[in-house]
Every structure is written in structure tokens, then in C-alpha cells.
N, C-alpha and C positions, 0 to 999 in steps of 0.2 A: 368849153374851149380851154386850151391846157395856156398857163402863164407863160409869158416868152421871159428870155433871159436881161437880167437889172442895166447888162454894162458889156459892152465891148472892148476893149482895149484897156487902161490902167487905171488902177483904184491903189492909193496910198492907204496901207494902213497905219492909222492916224494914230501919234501920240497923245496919250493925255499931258501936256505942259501942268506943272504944279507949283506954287511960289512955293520960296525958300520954306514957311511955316505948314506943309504938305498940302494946303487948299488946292482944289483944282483953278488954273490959272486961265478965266474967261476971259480976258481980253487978248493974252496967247493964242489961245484955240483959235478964234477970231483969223487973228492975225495968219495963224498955221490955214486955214483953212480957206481964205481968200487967195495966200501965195498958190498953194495946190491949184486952184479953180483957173487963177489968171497964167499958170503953168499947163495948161493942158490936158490935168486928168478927166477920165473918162465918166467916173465917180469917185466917193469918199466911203471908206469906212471907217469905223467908229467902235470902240470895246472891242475889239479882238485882240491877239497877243501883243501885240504893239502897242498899243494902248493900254495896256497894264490890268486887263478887264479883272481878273481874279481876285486884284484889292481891292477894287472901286465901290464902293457902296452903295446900296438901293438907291436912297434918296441922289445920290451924286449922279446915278446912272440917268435917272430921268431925267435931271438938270443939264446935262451932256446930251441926250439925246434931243431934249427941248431947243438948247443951244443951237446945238448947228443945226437941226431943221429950219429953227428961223433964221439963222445966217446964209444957208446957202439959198434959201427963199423957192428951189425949182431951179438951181441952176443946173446942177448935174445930178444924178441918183444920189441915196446918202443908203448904206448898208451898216446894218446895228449887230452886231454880236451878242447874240441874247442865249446862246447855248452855253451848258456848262456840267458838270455831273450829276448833280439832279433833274430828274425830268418834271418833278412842282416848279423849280423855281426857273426853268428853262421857260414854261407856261406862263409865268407870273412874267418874267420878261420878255418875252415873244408879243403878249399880249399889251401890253403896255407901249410895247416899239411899236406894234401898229397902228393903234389908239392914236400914238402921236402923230401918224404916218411914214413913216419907213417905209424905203421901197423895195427893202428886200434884210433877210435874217439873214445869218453868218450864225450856221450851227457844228457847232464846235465837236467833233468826238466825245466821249463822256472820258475824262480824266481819272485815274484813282480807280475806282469800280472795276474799270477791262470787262464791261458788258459780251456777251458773247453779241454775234451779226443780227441775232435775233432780237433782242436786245437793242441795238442801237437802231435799228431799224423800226421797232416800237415806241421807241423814244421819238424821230422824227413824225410818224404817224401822229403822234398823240399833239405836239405841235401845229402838225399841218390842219390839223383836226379844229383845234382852235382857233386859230385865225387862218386867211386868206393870205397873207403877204406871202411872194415868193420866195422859195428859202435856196440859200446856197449852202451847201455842207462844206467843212473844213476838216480835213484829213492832214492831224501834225503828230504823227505818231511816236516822235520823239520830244514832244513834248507831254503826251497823251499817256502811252503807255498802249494806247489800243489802236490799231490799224481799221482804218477801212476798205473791206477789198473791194476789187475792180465790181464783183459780180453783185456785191449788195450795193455799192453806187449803183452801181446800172438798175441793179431789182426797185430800188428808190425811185428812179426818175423813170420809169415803166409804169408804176404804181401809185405813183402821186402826184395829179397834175404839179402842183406849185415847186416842187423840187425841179430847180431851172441850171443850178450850175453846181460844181465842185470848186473850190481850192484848194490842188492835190499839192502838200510836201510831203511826202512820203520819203521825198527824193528816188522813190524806185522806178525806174524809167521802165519798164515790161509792163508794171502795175498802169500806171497813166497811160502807154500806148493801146492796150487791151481797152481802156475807158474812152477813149479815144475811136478808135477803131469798131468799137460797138452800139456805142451812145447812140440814143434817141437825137433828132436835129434840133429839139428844144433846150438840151443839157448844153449848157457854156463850160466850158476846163480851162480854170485860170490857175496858171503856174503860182505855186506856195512860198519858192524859193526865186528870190531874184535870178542870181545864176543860172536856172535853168528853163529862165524865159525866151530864150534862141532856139531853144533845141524843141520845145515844146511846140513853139511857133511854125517852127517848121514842118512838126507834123501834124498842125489844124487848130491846134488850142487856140481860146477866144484872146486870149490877153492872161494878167497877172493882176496877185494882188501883191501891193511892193511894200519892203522896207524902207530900201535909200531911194524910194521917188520923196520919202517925207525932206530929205534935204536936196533932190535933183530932181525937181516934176519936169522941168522945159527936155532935160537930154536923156530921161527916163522914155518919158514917153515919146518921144522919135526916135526912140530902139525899137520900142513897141509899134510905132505905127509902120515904119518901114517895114519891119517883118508880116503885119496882118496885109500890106500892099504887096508884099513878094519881092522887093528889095534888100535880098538876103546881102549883098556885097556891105550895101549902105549900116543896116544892123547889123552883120559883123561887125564891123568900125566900132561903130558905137559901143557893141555889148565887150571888145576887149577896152578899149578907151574908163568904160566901165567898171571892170573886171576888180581892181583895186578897192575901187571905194563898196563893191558890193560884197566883196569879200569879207572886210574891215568892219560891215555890220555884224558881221559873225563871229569879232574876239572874243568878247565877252558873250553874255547871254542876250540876247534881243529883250526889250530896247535900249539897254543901256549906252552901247557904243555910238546910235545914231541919237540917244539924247544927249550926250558928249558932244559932237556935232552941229546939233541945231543950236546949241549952246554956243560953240564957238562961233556959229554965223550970226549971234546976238538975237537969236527967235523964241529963245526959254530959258529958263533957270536949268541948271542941270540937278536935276531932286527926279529919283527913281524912289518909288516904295518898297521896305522893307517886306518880305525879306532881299529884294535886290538892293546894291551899293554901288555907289560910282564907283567909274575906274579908276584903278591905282594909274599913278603918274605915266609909268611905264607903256603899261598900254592905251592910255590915250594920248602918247606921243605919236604909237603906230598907228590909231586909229585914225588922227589928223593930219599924219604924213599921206594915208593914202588917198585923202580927200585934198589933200595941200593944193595940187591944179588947181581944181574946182572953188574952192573956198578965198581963194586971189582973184576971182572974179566975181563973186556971187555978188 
């Protein structure tokens, strides 16, 4: 029997918070990850780009993943980002995320490499091969370097029971409406880019995984549910009311501007890892003028 999909509607992907001295900041997490819960997401991820997974360290990774498993106890799914350009050590952490139980991988494009289709498709096989947890593929091609097309998503989720969802930024809207429009009923398609979780909505997508729900879970996700209801008037509203503060995650490079942010709401120290650097002044003036509504009432 083929896996059904992790999450319907909105999944934060989650910052790692790190004190001033670069530790990872566990009583932060904690904290990050109770707001999201009593905020209404649908689930959490965890080491995906938002989360800074590319410097995080083995032993850190397990500690994070141990972490909030035991924090959220079963309250909502938790999804682990264990994909990266190797496919040993995508193994090595796939394997370990379900050990601990994970209810679902977040496999990333391979970075660097530019596998050809055949390729990245070997890549998830050899994965899925290994463990049993349902995997969601992530298609960030501009962080990536490599695209994933419509037709090898789909050839995936044909081919492998456990491939249950995509999170498509591609941003190319032909590419996701094809994936859309052809998909198996077990394939979930969670918008990649906050901004174009209206538009996806509209043509069937399950929900998103978000930037700025890490600083807005309560009016994040009553965009997202009005839209999965068909209350497009209602999600309109919302997604221009929106529209500023999602935009604003995108000065700089993700996650810098929304740890900016969670900083000024007093939820983290604002410390990104090298090679990323906080914002210069400038831009985190605009970054917190567009969250300014919001953050007078948080």
C-alpha cells in the first residue's frame, strides 16, 4: 500500500536559533517550535534551507532532530531535511532521521554536481531503498543549480510508493501546473515560495512550506486554510495584507532577513552562520518596516 501524504496545509520551515557564541540555541528551538504548534501549523520542518542545514553538523543534526521530536511529543508531523549532494551521506541522514522517527524526508535537489534526471532520480531510489519514511522532494533550483522537471517528479512518485509530496520553488508556474495536472492522488505539491501560495491554491496544491509563517503562524496559516476551503475572497485579503512581510524575506538571502525578525520579536539572537552575515542596517530597517503592522502586535 503506497504512503499517503505527511501534511496538508502549512509546515514552517524552521530556523535553527544559535546563541551569540554559534551553539545551537535549545531552549530557542523549544520556544520556536511551541509558538508554531499553538499558531496552527499543520507541521514542522526542520534542516531545510531555512534552517541553515548546509553548516549544521552531524552530531548537531541528530541533537536537532532528537530535540524536537521529543518537543513536539505527536503533536503535528515533524519533516527532516536529510537530502544534500551526496547520496552516502543523504543515506547516512535519511537513515538516522528515521531511526529517530521522522514522519517524513525533505530531499533536497543534489547542489553543486547538476546530476542529470537520471541521476537524481537514482539518488531518491537509493534513499527510498533504505528506509521506509515518506520522502517529499524539494525542487530550489535557484539555490541548487539543478532543476527538477515536471516529468521526473511525476516518474518518482509512479515509481516509488514513499515519494508522497514535492515542494516545488522553481517559481515556474507551467513546470508546477503540469505536476499538478498529472500527478498520482497520493503526490501532495506544497508551494516552495510563500508568494505563490494563492496562486498554487487555486489550482489544487496541498498547502506550502513557509518562510514568514516562522514569524506569522496564526495569519500564515488562515491564508492557507481559507484557500484549501475555497474562500479565495477571504485568502486574497490575507495573502495582499501579507504580501510585504513575504516579500521582505527575500532582501537578503533566506534566512537572514526573517532571523532579523524573530530577533526583533525577542524569539533569537540574530547569529546566521558563516558564510552568511547579518543585515547591514539598511536593509534591516526595510526588512522591519514591512513586518512593522505585525510586530506592534505580536
Amino acid at each position: 500500500m503506497a504512503a499517503q501524504p505527511v501534511f496538508r496545509g502549512t509546515a514552517p520551515a524552521l530556523v535553527t536559533p544559535f546563541t551569540r557564541d554559534g551553539k545551537v540555541d535549545e531552549p530557542a528551538l523549544r520556544r520556536l517550535i511551541d509558538r508554531q504548534i499553538e499558531g496552527g501549523v499543520d507541521a514542522l520542518v526542520v534542516l531545510g534551507t531555512t534552517g541553515e542545514n548546509a553548516t549544521i553538523w552531524p552530531d548537531e543534526r541528530r541533537r536537532i532532530v532528537e530535540l524536537t521530536l521529543e518537543h513536539v511529543n505527536g503533536r503535528v508531523p515533524v519533516i527532516v531535511g536529510t537530502g544534500n549532494n551526496s547520496t552516502s551521506e543523504s543515506l547516512v541522514f535519511s537513515r538516522e532521521a528515521a531511526q529517530a522517527g521522522a514522519d517524513g524526508l525533505l530531499i533536497v535537489g543534489p547542489y553543486y554536481n547538476k546530476p542529470p534526471q537520471e541521476g537524481f532520480r537514482a539518488h531518491v531510489a537509493a534513499i527510498a531503498e533504505a528506509v521506509d519514511t515518506p520522502i517529499i522532494l524539494y525542487n530550489v533550483p535557484g539555490r541548487t543549480g539543478f532543476n527538477i522537471t515536471a516529468e521526473t517528479t511525476l516518474r518518482l512518485a509512479e515509481e516509488i510508493p514513499t515519494v508522497v509530496g514535492i515542494k516545488e520553488a522553481s517559481g515556474n508556474l507551467a513546470q508546477i501546473t503540469d505536476i499538478l495536472a498529472h500527478r498520482p492522488p497520493k503526490l501532495a505539491v506544497y508551494a516552495g515560495d510563500d508568494e505563490i501560495t494563492l496562486p498554487l491554491l487555486a489550482l489544487g496544491a496541498d498547502g506550502v512550506i513557509s518562510v514568514v509563517c516562522n514569524a506569522l503562524p496564526e495569519r500564515f496559516t488562515a491564508l492557507v486554510r481559507a484557500g484549501l476551503a475555497g474562500d479565495f475572497e477571504q485568502a486574497r485579503k490575507l495573502h495582499f495584507e501579507l504580501l510585504p512581510a513575504m516579500r521582505a524575506c527575500f532582501y537578503a538571502t533566506n534566512p537572514i532577513p526573517i532571523k532579523a525578525v524573530l530577533h526583533a520579536m525577542g524569539l533569537i539572537e540574530d547569529v546566521v552562520r558563516l558564510p552568511l552575515v547579518p543585515l547591514d542596517e539598511a536593509t534591516r530597517r526595510r526588512v522591519l518596516e514591512a513586518f512593522e503592522a505585525f510586530l506592534a502586535t505580536a
